[in-house]
FISETOR-123750 format. One line per field, with one value per residue: residue number from 1; residue in one letter; y, z, x of N, C-alpha, C, CB in turn. Coordinates in Angstrom, 2 decimals, decimal comma, m for minus. Glycine has a CB too. Example, Ala and Ser with C-alpha at 12.3 -4.5 7.8 and 13.67 -1.06 7.14 Angstrom:
<pts>
doza = [1 / 2];
gupa = [A / S];
n.y = [m5,69 / m2,25];
n.z = [7,80 / 7,08];
n.x = [13,19 / 12,85];
ca.y = [m4,50 / m1,06];
ca.z = [7,80 / 7,14];
ca.x = [12,30 / 13,67];
c.y = [m3,30 / 0,03];
c.z = [7,80 / 7,87];
c.x = [13,20 / 12,90];
cb.y = [m4,47 / m0,60];
cb.z = [9,05 / 5,72];
cb.x = [11,31 / 14,08];
</pts>
This chain:
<pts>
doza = [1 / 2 / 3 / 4 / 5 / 6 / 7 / 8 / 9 / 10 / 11 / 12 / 13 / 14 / 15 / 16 / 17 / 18 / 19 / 20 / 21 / 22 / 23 / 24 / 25 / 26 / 27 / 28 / 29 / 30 / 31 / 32 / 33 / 34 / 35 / 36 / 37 / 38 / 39 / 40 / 41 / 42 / 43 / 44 / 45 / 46 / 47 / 48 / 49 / 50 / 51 / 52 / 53 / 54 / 55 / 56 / 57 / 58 / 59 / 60 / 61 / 62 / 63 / 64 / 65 / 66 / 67 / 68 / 69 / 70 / 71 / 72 / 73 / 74 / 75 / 76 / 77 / 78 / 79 / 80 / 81 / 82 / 83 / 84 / 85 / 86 / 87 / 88 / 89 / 90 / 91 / 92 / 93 / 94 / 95 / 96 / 97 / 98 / 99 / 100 / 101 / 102 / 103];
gupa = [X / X / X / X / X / X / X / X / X / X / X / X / X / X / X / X / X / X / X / X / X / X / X / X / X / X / X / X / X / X / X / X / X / X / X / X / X / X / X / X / X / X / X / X / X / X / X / X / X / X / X / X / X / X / X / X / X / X / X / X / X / X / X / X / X / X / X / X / X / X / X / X / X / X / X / X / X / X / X / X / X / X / X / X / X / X / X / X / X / X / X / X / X / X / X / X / X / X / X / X / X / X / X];
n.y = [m1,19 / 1,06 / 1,71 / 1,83 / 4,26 / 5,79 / 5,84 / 6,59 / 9,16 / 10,17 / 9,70 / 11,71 / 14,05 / 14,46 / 14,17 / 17,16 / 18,52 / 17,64 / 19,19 / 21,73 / 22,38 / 22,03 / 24,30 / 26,43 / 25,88 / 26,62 / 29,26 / 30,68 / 32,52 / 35,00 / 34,30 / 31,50 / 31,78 / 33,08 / 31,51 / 29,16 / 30,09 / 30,50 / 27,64 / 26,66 / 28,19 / 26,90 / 26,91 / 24,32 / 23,92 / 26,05 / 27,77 / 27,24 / 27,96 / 29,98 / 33,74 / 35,26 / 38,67 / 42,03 / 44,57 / 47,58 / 49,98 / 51,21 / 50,78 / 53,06 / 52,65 / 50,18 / 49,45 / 47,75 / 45,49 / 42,27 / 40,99 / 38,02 / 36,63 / 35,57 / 32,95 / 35,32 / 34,80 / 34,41 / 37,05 / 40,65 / 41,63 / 41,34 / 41,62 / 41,33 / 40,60 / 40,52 / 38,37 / 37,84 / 34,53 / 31,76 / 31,42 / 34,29 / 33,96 / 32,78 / 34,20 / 34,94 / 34,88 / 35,95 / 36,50 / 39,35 / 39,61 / 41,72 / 43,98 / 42,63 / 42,14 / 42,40 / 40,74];
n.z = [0,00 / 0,86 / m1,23 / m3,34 / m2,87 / m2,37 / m5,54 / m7,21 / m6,07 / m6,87 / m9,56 / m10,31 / m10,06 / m11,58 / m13,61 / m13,13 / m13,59 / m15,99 / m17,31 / m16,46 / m17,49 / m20,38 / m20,75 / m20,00 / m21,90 / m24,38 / m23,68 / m23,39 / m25,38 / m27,78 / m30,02 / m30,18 / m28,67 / m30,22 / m32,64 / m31,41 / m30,77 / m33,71 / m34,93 / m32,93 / m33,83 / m37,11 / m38,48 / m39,17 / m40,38 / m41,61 / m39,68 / m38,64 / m40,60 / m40,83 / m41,02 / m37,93 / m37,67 / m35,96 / m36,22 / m38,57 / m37,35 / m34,44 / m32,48 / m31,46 / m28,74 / m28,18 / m28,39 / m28,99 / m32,02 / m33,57 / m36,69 / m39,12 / m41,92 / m45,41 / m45,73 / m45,25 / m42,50 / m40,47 / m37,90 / m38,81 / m37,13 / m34,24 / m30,95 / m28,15 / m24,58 / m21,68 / m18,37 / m15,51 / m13,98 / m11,95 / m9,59 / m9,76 / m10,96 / m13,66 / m16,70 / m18,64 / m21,51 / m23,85 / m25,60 / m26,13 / m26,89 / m26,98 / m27,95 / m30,65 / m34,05 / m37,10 / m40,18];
n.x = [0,82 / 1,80 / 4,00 / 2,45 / 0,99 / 3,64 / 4,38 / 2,41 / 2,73 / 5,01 / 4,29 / 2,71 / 3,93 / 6,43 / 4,77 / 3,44 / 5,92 / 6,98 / 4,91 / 5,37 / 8,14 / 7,62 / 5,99 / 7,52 / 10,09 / 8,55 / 7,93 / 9,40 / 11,46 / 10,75 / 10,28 / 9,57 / 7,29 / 5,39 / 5,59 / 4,17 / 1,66 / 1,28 / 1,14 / m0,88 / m2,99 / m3,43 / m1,52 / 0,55 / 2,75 / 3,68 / 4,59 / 7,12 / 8,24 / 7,52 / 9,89 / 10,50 / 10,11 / 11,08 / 8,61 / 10,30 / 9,05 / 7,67 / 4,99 / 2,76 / 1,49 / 1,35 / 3,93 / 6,91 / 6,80 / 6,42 / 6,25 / 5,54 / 7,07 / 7,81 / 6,76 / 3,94 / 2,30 / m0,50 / m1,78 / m1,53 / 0,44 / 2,21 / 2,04 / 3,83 / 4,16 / 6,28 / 6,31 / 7,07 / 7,42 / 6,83 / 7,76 / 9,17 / 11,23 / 11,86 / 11,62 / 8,69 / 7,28 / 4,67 / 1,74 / m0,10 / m3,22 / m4,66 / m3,21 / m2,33 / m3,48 / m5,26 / m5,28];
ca.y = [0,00 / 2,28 / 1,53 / 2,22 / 5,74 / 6,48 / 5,63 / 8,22 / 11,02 / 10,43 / 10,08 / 13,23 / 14,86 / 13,56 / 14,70 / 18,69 / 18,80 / 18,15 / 20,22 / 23,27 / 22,27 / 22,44 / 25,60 / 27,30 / 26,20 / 27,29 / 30,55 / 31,38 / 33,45 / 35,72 / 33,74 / 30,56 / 32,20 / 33,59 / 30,08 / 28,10 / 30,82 / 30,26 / 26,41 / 26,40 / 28,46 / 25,60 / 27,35 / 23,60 / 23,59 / 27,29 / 28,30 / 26,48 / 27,84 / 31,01 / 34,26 / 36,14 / 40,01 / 42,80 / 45,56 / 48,67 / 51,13 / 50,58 / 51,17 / 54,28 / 52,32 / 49,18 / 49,35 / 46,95 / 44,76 / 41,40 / 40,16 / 36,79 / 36,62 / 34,77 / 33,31 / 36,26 / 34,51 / 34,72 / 38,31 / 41,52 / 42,11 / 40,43 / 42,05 / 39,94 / 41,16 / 39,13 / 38,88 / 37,09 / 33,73 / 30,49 / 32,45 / 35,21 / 33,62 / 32,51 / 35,24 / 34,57 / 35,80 / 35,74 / 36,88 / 40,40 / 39,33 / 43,13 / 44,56 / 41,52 / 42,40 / 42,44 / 39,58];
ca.z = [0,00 / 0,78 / m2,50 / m4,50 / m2,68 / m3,26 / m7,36 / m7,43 / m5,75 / m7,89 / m11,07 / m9,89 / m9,81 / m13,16 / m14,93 / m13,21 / m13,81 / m17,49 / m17,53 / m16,22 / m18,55 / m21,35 / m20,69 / m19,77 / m22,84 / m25,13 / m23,36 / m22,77 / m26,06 / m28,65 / m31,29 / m29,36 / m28,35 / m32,19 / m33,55 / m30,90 / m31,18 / m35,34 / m34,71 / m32,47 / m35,07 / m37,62 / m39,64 / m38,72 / m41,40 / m42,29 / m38,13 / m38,49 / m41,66 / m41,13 / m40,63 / m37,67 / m37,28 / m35,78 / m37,31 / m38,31 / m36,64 / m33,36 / m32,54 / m30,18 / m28,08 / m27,95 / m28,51 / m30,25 / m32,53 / m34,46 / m37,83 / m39,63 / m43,40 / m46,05 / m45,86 / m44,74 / m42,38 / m38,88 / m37,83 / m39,77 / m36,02 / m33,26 / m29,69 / m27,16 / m23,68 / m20,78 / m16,76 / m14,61 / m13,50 / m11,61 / m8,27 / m10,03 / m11,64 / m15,31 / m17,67 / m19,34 / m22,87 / m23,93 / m26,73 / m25,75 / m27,39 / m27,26 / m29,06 / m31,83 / m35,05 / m38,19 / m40,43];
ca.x = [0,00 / 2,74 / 4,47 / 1,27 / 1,02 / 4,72 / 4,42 / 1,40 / 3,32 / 6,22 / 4,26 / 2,21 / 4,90 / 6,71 / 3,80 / 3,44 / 7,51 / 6,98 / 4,33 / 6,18 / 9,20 / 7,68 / 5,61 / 8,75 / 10,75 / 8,14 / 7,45 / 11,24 / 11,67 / 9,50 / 9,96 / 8,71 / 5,70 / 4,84 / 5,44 / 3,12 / 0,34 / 0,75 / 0,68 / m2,71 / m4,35 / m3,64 / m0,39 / 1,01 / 4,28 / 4,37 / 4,94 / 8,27 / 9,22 / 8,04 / 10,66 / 9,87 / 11,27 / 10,65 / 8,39 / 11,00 / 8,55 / 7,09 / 3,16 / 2,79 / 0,31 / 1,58 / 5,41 / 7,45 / 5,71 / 6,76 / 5,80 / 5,91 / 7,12 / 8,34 / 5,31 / 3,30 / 0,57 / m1,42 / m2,05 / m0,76 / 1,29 / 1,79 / 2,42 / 4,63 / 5,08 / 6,52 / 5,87 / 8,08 / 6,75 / 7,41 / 8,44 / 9,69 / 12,47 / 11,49 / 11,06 / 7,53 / 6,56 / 3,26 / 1,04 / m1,45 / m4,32 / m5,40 / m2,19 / m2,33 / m4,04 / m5,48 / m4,78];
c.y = [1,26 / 2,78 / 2,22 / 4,20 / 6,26 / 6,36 / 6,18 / 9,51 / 11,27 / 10,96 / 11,39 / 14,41 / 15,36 / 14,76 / 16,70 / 19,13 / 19,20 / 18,78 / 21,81 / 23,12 / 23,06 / 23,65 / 26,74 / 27,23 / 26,94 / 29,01 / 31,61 / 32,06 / 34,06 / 35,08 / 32,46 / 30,65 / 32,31 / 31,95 / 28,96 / 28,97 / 30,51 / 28,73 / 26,28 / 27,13 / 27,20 / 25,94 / 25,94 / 23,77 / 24,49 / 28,11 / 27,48 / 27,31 / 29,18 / 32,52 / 35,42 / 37,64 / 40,82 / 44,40 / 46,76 / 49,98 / 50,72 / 51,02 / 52,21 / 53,59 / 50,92 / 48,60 / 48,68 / 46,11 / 43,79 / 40,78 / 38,62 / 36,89 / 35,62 / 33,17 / 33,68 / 35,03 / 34,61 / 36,20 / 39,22 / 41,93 / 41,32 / 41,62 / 41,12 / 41,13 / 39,83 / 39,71 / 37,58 / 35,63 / 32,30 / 31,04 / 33,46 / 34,90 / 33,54 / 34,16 / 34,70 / 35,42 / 34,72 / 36,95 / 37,96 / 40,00 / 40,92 / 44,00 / 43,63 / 41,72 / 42,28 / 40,80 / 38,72];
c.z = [0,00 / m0,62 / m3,73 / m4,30 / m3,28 / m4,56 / m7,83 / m7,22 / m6,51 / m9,56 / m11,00 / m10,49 / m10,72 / m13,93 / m14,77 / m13,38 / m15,71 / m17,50 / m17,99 / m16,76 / m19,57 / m21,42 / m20,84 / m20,99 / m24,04 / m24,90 / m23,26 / m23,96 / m26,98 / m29,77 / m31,36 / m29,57 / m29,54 / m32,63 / m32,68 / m31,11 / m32,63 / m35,83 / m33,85 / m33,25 / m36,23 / m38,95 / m38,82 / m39,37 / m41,27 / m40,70 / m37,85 / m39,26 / m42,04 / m40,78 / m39,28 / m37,26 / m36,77 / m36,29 / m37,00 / m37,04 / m35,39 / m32,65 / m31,43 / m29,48 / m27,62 / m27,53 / m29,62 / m30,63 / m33,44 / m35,43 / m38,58 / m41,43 / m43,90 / m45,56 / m44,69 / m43,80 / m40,99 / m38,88 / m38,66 / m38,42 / m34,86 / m31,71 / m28,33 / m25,93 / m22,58 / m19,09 / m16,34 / m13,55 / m12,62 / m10,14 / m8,80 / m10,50 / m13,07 / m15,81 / m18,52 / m20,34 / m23,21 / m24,76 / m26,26 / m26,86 / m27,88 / m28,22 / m30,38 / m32,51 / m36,17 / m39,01 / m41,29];
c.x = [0,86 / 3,70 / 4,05 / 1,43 / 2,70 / 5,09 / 3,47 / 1,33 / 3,75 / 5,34 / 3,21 / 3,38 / 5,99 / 6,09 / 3,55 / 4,94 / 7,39 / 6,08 / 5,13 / 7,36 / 8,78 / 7,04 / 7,10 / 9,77 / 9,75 / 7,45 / 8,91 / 11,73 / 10,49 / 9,29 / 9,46 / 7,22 / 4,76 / 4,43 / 4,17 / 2,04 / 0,01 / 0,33 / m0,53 / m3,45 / m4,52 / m2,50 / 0,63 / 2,47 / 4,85 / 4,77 / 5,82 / 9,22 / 9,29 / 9,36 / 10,23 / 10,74 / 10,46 / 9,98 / 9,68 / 10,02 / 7,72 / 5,31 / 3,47 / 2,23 / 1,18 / 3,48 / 5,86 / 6,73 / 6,24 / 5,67 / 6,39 / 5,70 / 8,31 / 8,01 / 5,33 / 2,08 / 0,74 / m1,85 / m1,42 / 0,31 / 0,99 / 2,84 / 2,92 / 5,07 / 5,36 / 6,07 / 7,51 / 7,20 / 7,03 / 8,03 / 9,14 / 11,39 / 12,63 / 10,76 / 10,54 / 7,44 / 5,18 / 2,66 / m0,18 / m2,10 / m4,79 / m4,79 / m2,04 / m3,54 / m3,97 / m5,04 / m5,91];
cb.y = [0,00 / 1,98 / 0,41 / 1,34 / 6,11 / 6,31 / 4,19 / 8,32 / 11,60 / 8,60 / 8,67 / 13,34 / 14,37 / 11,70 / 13,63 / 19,38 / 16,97 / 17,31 / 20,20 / 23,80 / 20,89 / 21,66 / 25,70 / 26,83 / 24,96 / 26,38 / 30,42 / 29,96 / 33,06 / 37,18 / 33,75 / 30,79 / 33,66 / 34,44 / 29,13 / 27,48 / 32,45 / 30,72 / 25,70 / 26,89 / 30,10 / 25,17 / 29,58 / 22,53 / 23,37 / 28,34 / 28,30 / 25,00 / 26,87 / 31,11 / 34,62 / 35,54 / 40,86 / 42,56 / 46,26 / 49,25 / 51,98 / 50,88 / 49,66 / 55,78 / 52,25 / 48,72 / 48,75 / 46,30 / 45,61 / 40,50 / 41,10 / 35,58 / 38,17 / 35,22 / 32,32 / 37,47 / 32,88 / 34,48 / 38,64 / 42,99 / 43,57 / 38,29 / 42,74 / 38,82 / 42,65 / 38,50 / 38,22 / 38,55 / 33,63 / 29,84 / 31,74 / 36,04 / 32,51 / 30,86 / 36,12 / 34,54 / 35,95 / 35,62 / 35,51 / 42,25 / 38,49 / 43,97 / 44,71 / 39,95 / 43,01 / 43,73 / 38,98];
cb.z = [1,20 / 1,92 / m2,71 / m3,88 / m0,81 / m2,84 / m8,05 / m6,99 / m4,78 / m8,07 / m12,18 / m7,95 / m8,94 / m13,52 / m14,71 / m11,81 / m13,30 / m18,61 / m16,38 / m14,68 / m19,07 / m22,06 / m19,20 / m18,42 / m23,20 / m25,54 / m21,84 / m22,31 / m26,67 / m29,10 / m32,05 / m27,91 / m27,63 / m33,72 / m33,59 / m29,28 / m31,00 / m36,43 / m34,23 / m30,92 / m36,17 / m38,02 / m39,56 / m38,76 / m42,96 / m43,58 / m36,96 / m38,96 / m42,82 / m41,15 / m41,78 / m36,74 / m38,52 / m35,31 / m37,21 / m40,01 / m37,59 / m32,33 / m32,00 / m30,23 / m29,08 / m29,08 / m27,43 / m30,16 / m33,17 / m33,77 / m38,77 / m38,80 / m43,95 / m46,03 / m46,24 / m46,09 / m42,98 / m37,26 / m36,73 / m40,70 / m35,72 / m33,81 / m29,37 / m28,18 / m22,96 / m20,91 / m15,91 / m13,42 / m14,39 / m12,86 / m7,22 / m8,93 / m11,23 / m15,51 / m18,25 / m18,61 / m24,64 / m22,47 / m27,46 / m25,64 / m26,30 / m26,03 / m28,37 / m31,34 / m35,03 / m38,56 / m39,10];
cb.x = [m0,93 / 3,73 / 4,33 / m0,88 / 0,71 / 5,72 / 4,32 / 0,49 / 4,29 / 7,31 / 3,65 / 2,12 / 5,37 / 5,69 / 1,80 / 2,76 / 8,74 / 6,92 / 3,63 / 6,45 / 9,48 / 7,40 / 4,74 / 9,51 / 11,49 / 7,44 / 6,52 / 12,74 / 12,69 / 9,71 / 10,98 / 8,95 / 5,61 / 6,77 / 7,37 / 3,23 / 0,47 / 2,06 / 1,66 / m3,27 / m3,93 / m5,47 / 0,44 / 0,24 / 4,34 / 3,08 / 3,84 / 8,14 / 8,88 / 7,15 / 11,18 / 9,07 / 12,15 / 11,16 / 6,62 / 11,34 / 7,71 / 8,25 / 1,66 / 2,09 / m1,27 / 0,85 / 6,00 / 8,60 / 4,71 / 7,37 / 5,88 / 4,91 / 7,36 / 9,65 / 4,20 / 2,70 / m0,27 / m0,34 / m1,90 / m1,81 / 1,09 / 2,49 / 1,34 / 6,53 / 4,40 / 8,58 / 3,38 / 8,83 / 6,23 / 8,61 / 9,54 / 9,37 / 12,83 / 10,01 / 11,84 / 6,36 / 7,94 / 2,63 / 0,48 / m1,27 / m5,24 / m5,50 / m0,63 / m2,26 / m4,17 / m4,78 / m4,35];
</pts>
């Protein structure tokens, strides 16, 4: 019985580890973040292949702003800011929904 309980902590435990892995590697840069947001819309191939840069001019409102080209697709701009997460250690990026447009 004790066995059983300690091989349900562990794999508890296993499973919220990789969790918070892989969150953290795919949140841990801007160009991460871009490419999994263009893969859950359903740009499965071309959110691999596409280039992402930063627009030359920066939105008054929003700030800096990245685009995806060569192929052009998802939004016409995408807005990435970050927080600090995981006890304030991991620097989080993440996609404003509110600054991300057009498209």
């Amino acid at each position: 019985m004790k066995n059983k309980i300690i091989k349900v902590l562990l794999t508890c435990i296993f499973v919220i580890g990789l969790y918070i892995s892989s969150d953290i590697f795919v949140h841990s840069s801007i160009e991460r973040v871009i490419r999994k947001d263009l893969f859950s819309k359903g740009y499965i191939i071309q959110a691999f292949k596409t280039e992402i840069s930063k627009r030359p001019i920066p939105d008054y409102q929003y700030g800096d702003m990245y685009i995806c080209k060569n192929p052009a697709i998802g939004p016409d701009s995408y807005d990435v800011d970050s927080k600090y997460k995981y006890f304030g250690i991991v620097k989080y990026w993440y996609v404003n929904p509110s600054g991300t447009g057009g498209g």
